[in-house]
Structures are given as structure tokens and as C-alpha cells.
GUSE-856899 format. One record per residue (C-alpha): x, y, z; residue in one letter. Coordinates in steps of 0.001 Angstrom, whole numbers, padded with zeros to 6 digits, always signed. Example, Ala and Ser with C-alpha at 12.3 -4.5 7.8 and 13.67 -1.06 7.14 Angstrom:
<atoms>
+012300-004500+007800A+013670-001060+007140S
</atoms>
This chain:
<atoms>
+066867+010625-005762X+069819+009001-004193X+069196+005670-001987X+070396+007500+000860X+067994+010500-000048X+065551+007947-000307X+066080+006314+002960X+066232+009598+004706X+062690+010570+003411X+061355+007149+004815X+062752+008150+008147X+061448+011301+008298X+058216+009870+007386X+058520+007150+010337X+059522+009610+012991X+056972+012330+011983X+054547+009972+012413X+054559+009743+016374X+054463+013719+016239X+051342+013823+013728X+049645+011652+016440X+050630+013660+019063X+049382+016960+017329X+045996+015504+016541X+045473+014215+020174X+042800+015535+022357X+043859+018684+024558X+041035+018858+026557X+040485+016009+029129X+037343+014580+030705X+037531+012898+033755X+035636+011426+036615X+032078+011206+034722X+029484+009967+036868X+027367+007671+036724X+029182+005363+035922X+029806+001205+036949X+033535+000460+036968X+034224+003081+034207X+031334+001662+031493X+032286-001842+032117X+028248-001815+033510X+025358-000146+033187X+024190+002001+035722X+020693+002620+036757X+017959+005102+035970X+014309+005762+036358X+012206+006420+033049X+010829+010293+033319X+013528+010907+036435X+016253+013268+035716X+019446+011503+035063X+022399+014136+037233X+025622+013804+035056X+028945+015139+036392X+032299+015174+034510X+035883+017384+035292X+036691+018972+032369X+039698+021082+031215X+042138+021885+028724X+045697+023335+028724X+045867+027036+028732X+043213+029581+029360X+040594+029559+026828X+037102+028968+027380X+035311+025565+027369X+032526+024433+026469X+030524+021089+026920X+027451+018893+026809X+026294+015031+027283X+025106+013435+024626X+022780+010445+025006X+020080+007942+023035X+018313+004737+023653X+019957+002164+022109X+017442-001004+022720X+014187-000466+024255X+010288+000596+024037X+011726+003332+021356X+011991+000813+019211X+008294+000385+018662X+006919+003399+020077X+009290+005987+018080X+010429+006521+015047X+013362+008292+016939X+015128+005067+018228X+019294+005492+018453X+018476+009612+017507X+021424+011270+019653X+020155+013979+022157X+021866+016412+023792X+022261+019169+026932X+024434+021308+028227X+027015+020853+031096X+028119+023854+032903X+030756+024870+034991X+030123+024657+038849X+032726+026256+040492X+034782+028151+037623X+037845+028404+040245X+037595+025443+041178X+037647+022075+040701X+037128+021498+037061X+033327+019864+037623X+031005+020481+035107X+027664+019482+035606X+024423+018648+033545X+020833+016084+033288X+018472+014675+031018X+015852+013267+031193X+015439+009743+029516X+011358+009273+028002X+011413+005835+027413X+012408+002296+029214X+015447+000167+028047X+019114+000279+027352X+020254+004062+026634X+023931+005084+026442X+025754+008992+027036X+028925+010568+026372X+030573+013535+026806X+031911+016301+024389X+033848+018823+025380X+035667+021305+022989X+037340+025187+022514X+034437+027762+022943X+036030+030618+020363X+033101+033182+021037X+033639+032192+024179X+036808+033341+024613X+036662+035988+023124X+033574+037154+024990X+035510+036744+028128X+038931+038737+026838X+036652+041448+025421X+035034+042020+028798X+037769+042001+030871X+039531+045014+028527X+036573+046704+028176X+036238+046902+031996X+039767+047828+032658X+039371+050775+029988X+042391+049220+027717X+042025+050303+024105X+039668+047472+022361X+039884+048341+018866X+041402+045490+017437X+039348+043274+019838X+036126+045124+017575X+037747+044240+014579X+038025+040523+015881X+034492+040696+016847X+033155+041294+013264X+035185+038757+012119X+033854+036354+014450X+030298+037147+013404X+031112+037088+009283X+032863+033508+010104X+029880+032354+011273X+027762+034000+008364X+029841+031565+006611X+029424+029106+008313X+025264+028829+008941X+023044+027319+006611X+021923+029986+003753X+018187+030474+004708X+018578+029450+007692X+017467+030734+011150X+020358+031184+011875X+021849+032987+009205X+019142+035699+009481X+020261+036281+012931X+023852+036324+011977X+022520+038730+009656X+020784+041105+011594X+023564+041240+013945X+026144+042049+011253X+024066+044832+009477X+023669+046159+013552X+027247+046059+013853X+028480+047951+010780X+025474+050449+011499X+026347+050970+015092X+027454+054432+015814X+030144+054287+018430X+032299+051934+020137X+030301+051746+022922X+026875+050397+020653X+029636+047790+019586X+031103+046197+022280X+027105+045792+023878X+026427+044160+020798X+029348+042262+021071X+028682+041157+024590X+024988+040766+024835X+024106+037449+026340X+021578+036860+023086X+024767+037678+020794X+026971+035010+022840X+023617+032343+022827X+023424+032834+018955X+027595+032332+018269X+027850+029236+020773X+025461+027649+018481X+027429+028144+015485X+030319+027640+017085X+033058+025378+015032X+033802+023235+017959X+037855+023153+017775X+039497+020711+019714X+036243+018735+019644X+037144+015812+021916X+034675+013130+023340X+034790+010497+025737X+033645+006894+026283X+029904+006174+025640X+028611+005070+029302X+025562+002591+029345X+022871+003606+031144X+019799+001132+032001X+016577+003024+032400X+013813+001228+034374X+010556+001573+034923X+009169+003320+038317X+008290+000253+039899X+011855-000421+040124X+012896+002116+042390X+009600+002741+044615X+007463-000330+045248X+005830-002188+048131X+005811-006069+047939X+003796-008660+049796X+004491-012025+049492X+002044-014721+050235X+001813-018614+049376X-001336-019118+047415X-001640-022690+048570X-002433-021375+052161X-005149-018698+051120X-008474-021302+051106X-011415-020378+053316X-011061-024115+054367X-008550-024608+056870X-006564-027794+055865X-007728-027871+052561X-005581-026609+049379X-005603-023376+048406X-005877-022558+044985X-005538-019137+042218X-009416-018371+042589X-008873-018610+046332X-006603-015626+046126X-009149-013385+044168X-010865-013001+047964X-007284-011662+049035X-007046-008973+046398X-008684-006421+047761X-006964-006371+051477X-003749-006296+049821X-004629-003706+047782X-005924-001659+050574X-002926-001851+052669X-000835-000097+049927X+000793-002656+048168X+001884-002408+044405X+003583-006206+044357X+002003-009556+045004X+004639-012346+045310X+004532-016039+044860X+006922-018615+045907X+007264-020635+043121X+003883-022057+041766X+005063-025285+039790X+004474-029251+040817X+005855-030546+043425X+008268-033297+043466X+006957-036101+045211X+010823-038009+046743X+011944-037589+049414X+009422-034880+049916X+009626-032873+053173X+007440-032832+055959X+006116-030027+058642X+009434-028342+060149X+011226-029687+057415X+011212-033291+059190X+011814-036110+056143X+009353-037508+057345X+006106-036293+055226X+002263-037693+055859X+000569-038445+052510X-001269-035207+052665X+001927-032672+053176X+002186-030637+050505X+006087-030043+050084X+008103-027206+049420X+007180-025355+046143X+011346-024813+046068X+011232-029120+044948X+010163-027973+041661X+008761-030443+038858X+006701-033892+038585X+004951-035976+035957X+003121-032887+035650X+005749-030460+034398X+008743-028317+035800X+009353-024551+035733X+006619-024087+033286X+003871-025394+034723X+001709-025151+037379X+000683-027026+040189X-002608-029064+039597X-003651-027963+043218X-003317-024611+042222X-005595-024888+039469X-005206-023953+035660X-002868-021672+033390X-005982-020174+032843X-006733-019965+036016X-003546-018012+036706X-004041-016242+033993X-007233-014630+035199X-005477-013968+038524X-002940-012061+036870X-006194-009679+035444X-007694-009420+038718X-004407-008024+040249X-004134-005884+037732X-007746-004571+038081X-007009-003871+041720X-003661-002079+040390X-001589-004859+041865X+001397-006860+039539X+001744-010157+040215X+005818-011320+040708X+006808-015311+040651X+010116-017030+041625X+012315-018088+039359X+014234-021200+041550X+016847-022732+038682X+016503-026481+041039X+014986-029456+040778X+013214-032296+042558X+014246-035875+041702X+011055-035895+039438X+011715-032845+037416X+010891-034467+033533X+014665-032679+032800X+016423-035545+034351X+015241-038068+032338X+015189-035623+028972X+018292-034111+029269X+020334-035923+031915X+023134-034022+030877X+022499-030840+032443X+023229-032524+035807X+026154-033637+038307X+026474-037541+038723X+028188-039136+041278X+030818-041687+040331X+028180-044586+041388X+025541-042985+039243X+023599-041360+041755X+022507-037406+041159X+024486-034980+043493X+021756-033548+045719X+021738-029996+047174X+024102-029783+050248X+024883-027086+053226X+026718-029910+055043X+025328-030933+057692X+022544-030457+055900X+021361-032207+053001X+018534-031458+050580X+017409-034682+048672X+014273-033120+047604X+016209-030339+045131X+019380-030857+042895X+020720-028511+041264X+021463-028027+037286X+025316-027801+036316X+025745-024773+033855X+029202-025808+032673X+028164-029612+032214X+029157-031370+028485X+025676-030537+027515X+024627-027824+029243X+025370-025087+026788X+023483-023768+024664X+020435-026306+025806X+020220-025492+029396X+020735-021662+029444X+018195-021191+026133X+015727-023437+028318X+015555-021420+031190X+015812-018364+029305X+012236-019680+027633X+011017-020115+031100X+011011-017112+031931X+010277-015594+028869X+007016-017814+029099X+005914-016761+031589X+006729-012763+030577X+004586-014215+027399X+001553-014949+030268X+002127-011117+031436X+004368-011618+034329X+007057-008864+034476X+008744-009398+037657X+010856-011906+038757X+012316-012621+042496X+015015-014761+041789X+016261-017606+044370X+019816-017894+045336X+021222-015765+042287X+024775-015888+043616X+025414-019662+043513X+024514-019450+039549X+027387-018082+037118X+027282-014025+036644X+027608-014557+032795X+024380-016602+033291X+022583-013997+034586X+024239-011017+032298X+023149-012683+029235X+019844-013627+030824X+018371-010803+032063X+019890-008300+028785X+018505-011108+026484X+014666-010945+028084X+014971-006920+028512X+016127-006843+024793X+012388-007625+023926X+010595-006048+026798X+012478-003629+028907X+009734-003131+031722X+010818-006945+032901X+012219-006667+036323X+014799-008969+038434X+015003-008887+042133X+017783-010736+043606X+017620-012844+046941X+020722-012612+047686X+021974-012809+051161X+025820-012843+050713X+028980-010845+050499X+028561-007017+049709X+030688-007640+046495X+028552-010360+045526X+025264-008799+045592X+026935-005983+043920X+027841-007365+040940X+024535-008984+041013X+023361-004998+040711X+025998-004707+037610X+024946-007474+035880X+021367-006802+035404X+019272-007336+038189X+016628-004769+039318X+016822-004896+042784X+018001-007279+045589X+017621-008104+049604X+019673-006308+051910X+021163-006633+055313X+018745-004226+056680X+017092-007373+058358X+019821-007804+060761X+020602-003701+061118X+018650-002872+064220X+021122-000473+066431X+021123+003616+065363X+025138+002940+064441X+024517+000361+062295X+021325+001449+060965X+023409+005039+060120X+026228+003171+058571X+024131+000602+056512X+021996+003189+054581X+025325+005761+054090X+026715+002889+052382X+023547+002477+049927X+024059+006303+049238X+027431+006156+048378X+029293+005323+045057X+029471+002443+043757X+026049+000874+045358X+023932+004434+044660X+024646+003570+040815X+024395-000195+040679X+022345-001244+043367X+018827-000887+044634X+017978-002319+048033X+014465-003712+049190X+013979-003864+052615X+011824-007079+053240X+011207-007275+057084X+010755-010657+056764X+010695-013728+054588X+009751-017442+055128X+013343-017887+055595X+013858-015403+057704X+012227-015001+061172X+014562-012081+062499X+015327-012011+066428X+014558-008938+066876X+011069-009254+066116X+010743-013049+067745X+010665-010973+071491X+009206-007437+070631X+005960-007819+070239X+003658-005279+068401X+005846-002676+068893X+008970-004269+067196X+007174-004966+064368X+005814-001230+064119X+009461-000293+064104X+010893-002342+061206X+007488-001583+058968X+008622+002422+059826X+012403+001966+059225X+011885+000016+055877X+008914+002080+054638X+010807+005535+055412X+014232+004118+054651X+013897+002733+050981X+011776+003013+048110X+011530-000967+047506X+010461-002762+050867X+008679-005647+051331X+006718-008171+054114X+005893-011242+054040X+002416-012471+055200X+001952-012954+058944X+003965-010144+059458X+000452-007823+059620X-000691-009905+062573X+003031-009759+064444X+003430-013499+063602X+007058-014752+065445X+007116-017786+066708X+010084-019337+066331X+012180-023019+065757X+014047-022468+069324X+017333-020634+068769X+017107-020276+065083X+015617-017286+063102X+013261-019992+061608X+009145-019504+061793X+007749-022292+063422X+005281-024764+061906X+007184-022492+058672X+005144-022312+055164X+007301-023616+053473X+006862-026982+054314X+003071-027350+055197X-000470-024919+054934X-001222-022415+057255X-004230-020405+058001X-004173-017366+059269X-006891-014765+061319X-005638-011234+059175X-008271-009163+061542X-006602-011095+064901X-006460-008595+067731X-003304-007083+067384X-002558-006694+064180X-000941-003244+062399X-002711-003678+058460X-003698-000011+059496X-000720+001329+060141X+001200-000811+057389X-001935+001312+054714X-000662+004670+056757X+002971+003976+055769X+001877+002860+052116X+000029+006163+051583X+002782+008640+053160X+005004+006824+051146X+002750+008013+047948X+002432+011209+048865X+006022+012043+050072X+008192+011895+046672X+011114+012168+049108X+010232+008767+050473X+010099+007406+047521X+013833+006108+046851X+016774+005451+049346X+018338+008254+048123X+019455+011171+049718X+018644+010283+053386X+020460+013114+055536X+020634+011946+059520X+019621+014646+061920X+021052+015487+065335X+019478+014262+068482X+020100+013539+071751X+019348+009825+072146X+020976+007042+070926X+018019+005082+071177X+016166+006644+068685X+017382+006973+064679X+016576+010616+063374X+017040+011221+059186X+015880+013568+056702X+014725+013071+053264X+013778+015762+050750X+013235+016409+046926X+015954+018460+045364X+013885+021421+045062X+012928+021057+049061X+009730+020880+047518X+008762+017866+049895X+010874+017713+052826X+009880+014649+055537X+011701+014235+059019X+011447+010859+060344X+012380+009529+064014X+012315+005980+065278X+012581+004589+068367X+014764+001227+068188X+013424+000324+071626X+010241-001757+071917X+009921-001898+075477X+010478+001694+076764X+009104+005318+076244X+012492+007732+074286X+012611+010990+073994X+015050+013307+072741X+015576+017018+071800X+016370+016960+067946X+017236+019851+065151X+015124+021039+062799X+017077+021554+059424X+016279+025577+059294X+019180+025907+057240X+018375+024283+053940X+015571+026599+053484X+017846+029957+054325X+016199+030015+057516X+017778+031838+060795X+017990+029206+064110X+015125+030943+065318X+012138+031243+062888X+009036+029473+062658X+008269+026537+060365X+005140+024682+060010X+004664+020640+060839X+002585+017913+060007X+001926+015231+062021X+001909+012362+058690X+000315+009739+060647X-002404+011983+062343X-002744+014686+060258X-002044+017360+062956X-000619+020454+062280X+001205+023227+063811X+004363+025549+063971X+007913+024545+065159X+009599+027907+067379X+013284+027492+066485X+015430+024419+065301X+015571+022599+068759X+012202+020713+069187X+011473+017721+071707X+009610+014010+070526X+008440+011489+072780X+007602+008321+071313X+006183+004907+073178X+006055+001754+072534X+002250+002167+070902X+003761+005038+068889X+007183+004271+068374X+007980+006512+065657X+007082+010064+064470X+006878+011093+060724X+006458+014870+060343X+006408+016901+056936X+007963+020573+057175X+006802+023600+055835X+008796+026808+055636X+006290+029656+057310X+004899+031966+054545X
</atoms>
């Protein structure tokens, strides 16, 4: 061969290349898979046991028949020691929605187990498929088929050759080929041909051309508690029969029980460790502290211990320890606060002074919010010379110690001012070895903040629900939290109040104000939460700041929890709706209703199956009687505007039957919401 011969064949070589990868390309596209967090980048979030909805547009060039199914596995999690099955692929089938439509196929599984799973789709040519289709249509126009018969047994004898000899399916390729050849007329053939068992039994053999698959998405899969839980938080140091005196962990054992009995699932500490003792804060958060003021628990560490230990006045490890058992014997977990700051005393500034920010004189760089100033915390620098690896594996081993003492949630304090690759390796390195571990961020900041808090791991975070009181803002607030990208990243909690937080709206209402935030947060989300004092309609307030007055935080308080006044029955009423009403049991799918008044917020939520449908309707005024004509949603059962339906009265337990879909509520300040199950008529 000839140089130039030579030369030539490497050219053609080079430029058939491009064409070679063009030819073995995928034809068939899939698009627009859901869910999914910035396009896999994330994971997004599931429920163990709860139906996972997957949605992907799928199509190919040309006309033939597709077909497609998501693939999925757990790929770090409670499989690992519970199955022998861990990273075993699974699989379901998508199907076509609207075959004239839009492209969307649609599908679910189910994930069994807690942890990190991940899916993908496959799409690819569906040859029986097709050919089922083309064989129909002729048949039905009355063209002559007989080539499209001889097609048909060549399909099947493909297969034959295909399936596994022995097989199951090879004896019902078999079968169908001996019933083929023995059928009498054309007619016997082509119902052979086109029976739905005949198509079932091909698809499975099918040789996939044009196999094409897309990304893997990551999935996280939680447990329930993650998505439907009620939290009460309370400061152990304030719960001893004694007023003035120190509470302790066996003083809470007396408050078990009550909690319990209200309906809640989550008991929540502030954190539990010593308490710096410089520059300590007083009542009100005056610098000014008596010998006897306990602190704030946020001033974290002494010569007793930091994040790890516990506060002498609070007793014992063991001592928490058997707290933590007691919860759980009244079916209550126990969650503590992770706060990454420090007093002054914290034994890590004199071990490893290099975690921390120095001032040029040599001074530690306190916490600021200028004006304000808070010399009884500084705060850890997680880029400092020698902060990595020391300072990220140490507070990794806090928390995993105290996951190791049976903790396994954690309300984490000011998440956003720590780095998100903190936090991402954090929370995936303590799930890695248990997956039911759950992070709840507080997080009061910009939406795209506490997003990406969602993204990176955490469980579950605070919300701006506290400061959504109108019906326009309340409507807007909990669309948002259904739409993409929060419905897949985010989970919201809806705490009515915190120590921090003593909201306005509450510091004038009175009784009724507060029985209008427990009803929006229990009927609005799966996760909310209170904060004790809020049972007894506590609101006093620092003058012109949504600060509690005489606040926690700073010094003990006792508290009457059977003072005249208080709503711990109607808080246990919400709790037990809230178990019995699966709709209620997620922020999901909230529909809002027509009515008449603007004063009063009207939603729907239902199961899927309209198995469990619950109205709900608020009134947002605490001083005033509303009432308002509102629609009854006839029309997702197939109902006609006017037939009957039968209502429950949630709160009462009366019943009786709706005439119609216009209906009339009145609600008053003593009642100031209605919460009514529906029942199609039999």
C-alpha cells in the first residue's frame, strides 16, 4: 500500500469516527425527571414505606412504540445490615399519561428501608410493541394482514430464542407457538397475536433496542418522623417542683406524661452542656448577672466540659441517659441542640487555640450583631490554619456521641452562618452509619439559604410561617412549600413560637390568637412545633420587640400548666386529628377552597385515593365572630353541585349531611376554626 493509500485509510478512519459515535448515540430522550434537586446535584427527599411518584418525558424519533421503567436501589443505609439485598437494582414500570400528548410518562416505588437510595430511568424500542399496535390498526381497517402473521410468528420464535431453555418463560413462548401453528384461521391468529397476556409475555422478553438510560438521581429516604411530627420544646433547668431552685433530668420524668398526653412525638432541649461562667448574662439579658443566674445554655462549656458534657445542675450522663428511656417508654424521642459556639471557658480554647479568630492584640473575637455584642459566646473559625481536619472530625464526634447515647435528632442553631460543605459532609458522614439520624435547621434567613440548607442534608428547618398571619400571605407562603424546588428539598416545621421568638400577633390576641396559630400549624404542615408557655397563652413581651419577657433563656421560670386559660386540650384535639387524618399528615397537597371572607383561610387536604379528605377553615381574626359561605369540593368525588355528602365535625365529633356544595361556617373567637372530614353519601 502506497503512502498516500495509507494516509487516505487513516483519514477515513478519523472522519468515520465522529459518524460511529453518532450512530451509536441514544435516539430516545428522557427529559424533565422529577424528583429531582438541581438535576442530581442533591438528593431529594422521601419517606421510608411512602410511595416515591416519578415523572419523566420520554420519546424517540419516529413512530414506534416505547417502552420504559425506573430503576432504583439503596445505596447506603439500614439495608446494609438488615438485607442481604443491599445495592440489588429494582425496578417498575412507567407508563404513558397522555399518549397525544405531552410525552410524560409516569411511575412509583416504594422504597422499604431508610438511607441513601438512588433511581434512573431506562427507556428503549418496544418491538412487540410496535408491532402490536401496526397489527391492530390493519386488522381494524380490514387491510390484508398476512405478512403482518408471518411477522408475528417470527416475533414469537425470536423470543423462543431468546428465553432461558427451561425456563418459565420459554414454556410460555412455547405454548403460544404450538397455538399459533395449530390455529385454524386467520382470525384464531391475529387474537393470539393481540391478546393482552401474549403482549405481557413478549414485553418481558423483549430485546430492549435502543436501550438508553439516564442519570442516576439520589434520593434520601427518611424515616416518618421526618415528615409528620409534633415537637415541644422545654428547658429542663426550669421543670423543678421548687420554684427558684434548679431543675434537673429526674425533674423532667414528672413532665413526661403531660407531654405525652397532649400529642407530642418530640421533646426538645436547648442545649444541656456547662455553662460558661464570663461575662455570663443576667435576667433580660442585662450583663449584669447575680451569683445565682444561671446563664444561657447557648454559652456552652466550663471546667466541666463543652459540647459533650452535661451540666452538673442537670445531673448525670446517666441520669440523661435514663431520661432518654423514660421518653421513650411514654413513646416520646428526646431531640438536643447542637450550638457549634463557645463561652470564654470552653476547655477548646486553651486545647486547641487554633480553631479560633484572634484579634491583632490577642484578644478572642467575640460574637457580634453590632450594636450588639455577645462576650459570653465566640464562635469557632472553620477555615482557621488548624481547623481542618481537627475541628470538623471533633464536632462530627459530638454529635455522633451523643447518637452513641441514643439521641437521633438534632435542632441545629444558626446553621446558615456555618459553611454548607460543613454541614454536607456532616450530616452524610453521621447518616452513613445510622440513617434514622435527623437534622432540623433553625434557620431564619433568605429563602435560598434555608434551601440549600434542605439540599445539603438537613431534615427539616423553621419557616416564615411565624410572621404569615393575613389569608394572602398565608395562601402564598404554603403554595410556595408545594411547589418545585422546596416540595423536593425542603420540609417546613411550623413552630408557633420559640424562646427567641415572641410573635406580635400573639403578644395582643389573647386565647384566641393562640388557638389560631396551634390550628394553622397543626392543619398546615406535618412538622410543627411550640414551645412551652405557649399551652397557657404566655406573651408578655420586652416592649416593642418580639422578645418574651423575664425570657428563659437567661434565668428559671416556673410555670402553672393547669392556669385558667390554658388550650393543652385543644393542642391533644389537634395532635389526635392530626393522627387520624393521613391527609394532615404532610404539607403536601393543600388545595385552598372558595369562600366569601377574606378574614377567614379555607384549604383542603386529601390522600390521593380521596380516601381521607379534611376541609379546614380558620378565622385570622381574634377579636370578632366571621362567617362566610364556602364550597364544598363535590367535584373530586364525581359528584353533581347538588348531592349530599356527609360531615364530621373533627373537634366535636358531630355528624351530619352537607345539601349541595355551598355551605355556611360561623366561627368566634372561642371557636375560631372549624375542621370537618367529608364523606361521599353511600
Amino acid at each position: 500500500m502506497s503512502m498516500v493509500q495509507r494516509n487516505t485509510s487513516r483519514n477515513d478512519a478519523q472522519q468515520d469516527a465522529p459518524v460511529i459515535q453518532a450512530a451509536m448515540s441514544d435516539r430516545i430522550a428522557i427529559e424533565q425527571i422529577e424528583p429531582n434537586v438541581e438535576q442530581g446535584r442533591f438528593a431529594a427527599k422521601a419517606i421510608v414505606g411512602q410511595p416515591v411518584n416519578i415523572t419523566a418525558v420520554i420519546f424517540a424519533d419516529g413512530h414506534d412504540v416505547l417502552a420504559a421503567r425506573v430503576r432504583w436501589r439503596c445505596t447506603q443505609g439500614e439495608a446494609q445490615t438488615t438485607s442481604a439485598t443491599e445495592g440489588k437494582w429494582h425496578s417498575e414500570t412507567l407508563t404513558l399519561v397522555k399518549p397525544l400528548g405531552n410525552d410524560l410518562w409516569e411511575g412509583v416505588f416504594t422504597p422499604s428501608v431508610t438511607g441513601t437510595h438512588e433511581f434512573a430511568i431506562e427507556a428503549w424500542w418496544d418491538l412487540y410493541g410496535t408491532y402490536h399496535y401496526e397489527l391492530s390498526k390493519k386488522h381494524a381497517a380490514g387491510v390484508p394482514i398476512v405478512l403482518e402473521l408471518q411477522e408475528g410468528h417470527a416475533h414469537v420464535s425470536r423470543a423462543l430464542e431468546r428465553a432461558t431453555a427451561g425456563s418459565e418463560q420459554a414454556g410460555a413462548l412455547e405454548t403460544l407457538q404450538a397455538q399459533l401453528k395449530a390455529a385454524g384461521d386467520e382470525s384464531e391468529q391475529v387474537a393470539l397475536l393481540l391478546s393482552r397476556d401474549t403482549l405481557t409475555l413478549m414485553q418481558q422478553c423483549d430485546p430492549q433496542h435502543h436501550l438508553s438510560r439516564s442519570r442516576v438521581m439520589p434520593l434520601d429516604v427518611d424515616r416518618a418522623l421526618a415528615e409528620f411530627a409534633s415537637w415541644y420544646e422545654l428547658f429542663p433547668r426550669s421543670e423543678s417542683p421548687t420554684p427558684g431552685q434548679h431543675g434537673t433530668f429526674n425533674d423532667v420524668h414528672a413532665r413526661l406524661p403531660m407531654v405525652r398526653d397532649m400529642g407530642f412525638d418530640v421533646l426538645y432541649f436547648p442545649p444541656i452542656h456547662p455553662i460558661g461562667h464570663a461575662h455570663r448574662k443576667g435576667p433580660n439579658n442585662t450583663l449584669t448577672p447575680g451569683p445565682d443566674d444561671p446563664g444561657s445554655p447557648y454559652a456552652i462549656g466550663n471546667e466541666h466540659g463543652g459540647h459533650d458534657a452535661v451540666h452538673p445542675e442537670l445531673g448525670t450522663l446517666e441520669d440523661f441517659r435514663a431520661l432518654v428511656t423514660s421518653a421513650h417508654e411514654h413513646e416520646l424521642e428526646i431531640a438536643l441542640d447542637f450550638a457549634i459556639q463557645c463561652s470564654p471557658d470552653h476547655p477548646w480554647l486553651d486545647e486547641h487555640p487554633g480553631w479560633f479568630a484572634w484579634r491583632p492584640d490577642g484578644t478572642i473575637r467575640y460574637a457580634e450583631n453590632p450594636p450588639k455584642k455577645y462576650e459570653d459566646i465566640v464562635n469557632v473559625d472553620f477555615y482557621a490554619e488548624d481547623a481542618v481536619p481537627g475541628l470538623w472530625l471533633a464536632l462530627r464526634d459530638v454529635v455522633q456521641g451523643w447518637v452513641d447515647e441514643g439521641v437521633k435528632i438534632f435542632r441545629v442553631d444558626n446553621p446558615h452562618t456555618k459553611p454548607f460543605p460543613f454541614w454536607e459532609w456532616l450530616i452524610a458522614d453521621i447518616r452513613s452509619r445510622d440513617p434514622d439520624v435527623l437534622f432540623f435547621a433553625e434557620a431564619f434567613t433568605r429563602p435560598a439559604i434555608m434551601a440549600r440548607l434542605g439540599k445539603v442534608g438537613f431534615t427539616m428547618s423553621y419557616t416564615y410561617f411565624t410572621w404569615r398571619n393575613t389569608k394572602s400571605e398565608l395562601t402564598e407562603y404554603l403554595t410556595q412549600l408545594n411547589e418545585s424546588p422546596l416540595r423536593e428539598c425542603y420540609r417546613p416545621n411550623f413552630f408557633v413560637n420559640t424562646p427567641d421568638i415572641n410573635p406580635t400577633f400573639l403578644q395582643g390576641s389573647g386565647r384566641p390568637g393562640f388557638l389560631i396559630r396551634a390550628a394553622l400549624a397543626t392543619m398546615g404542615s406535618g412538622l410543627w412545633g411550640m414551645y412551652s408557655g405557649f399551652e397557657i397563652c404566655e406573651a408578655a413581651p420586652v416592649p416593642g420587640k418580639e422578645e418574651y419577657l423575664d425570657s428563659e433563656k437567661y434565668q428559671l421560670k416556673a410555670r402553672d400548666y393547669f392556669a385558667p386559660g390554658n388550650i393543652s386540650a385543644e393542642i391533644a384535639r389537634l395532635n389526635w386529628i392530626r393522627r387520624q387524618n393521613p391527609a394532615l399528615q404532610t404539607h403536601l397537597g393543600v388545595r385552598f377552597g372558595t369562600i366569601d371572607n377574606d378574614r377567614i383561610l379555607y384549604f383542603i387536604k386529601s390522600t390521593p385515593d380521596l380516601s381521607n379528605v379534611v376541609l379546614v377553615a380558620v378565622s385570622l381574626d381574634p377579636f370578632h365572630d366571621q362567617s362566610g359561605h364556602f364550597e364544598l369540593p363535590l367535584w373530586e368525588f364525581g359528584l353533581e353541585d347538588h348531592a349530599d355528602v356527609h360531615g364530621e365535625d373533627l373537634m366535636t365529633g358531630h355528624r351530619w349531611t352537607w345539601h349541595g356544595k355551598w355551605q355556611t361556617t360561623h366561627l368566634t373567637p372561642q371557636m375560631p376554626f372549624g375542621i370537618w372530614r367529608l364523606h361521599p353519601a353511600q
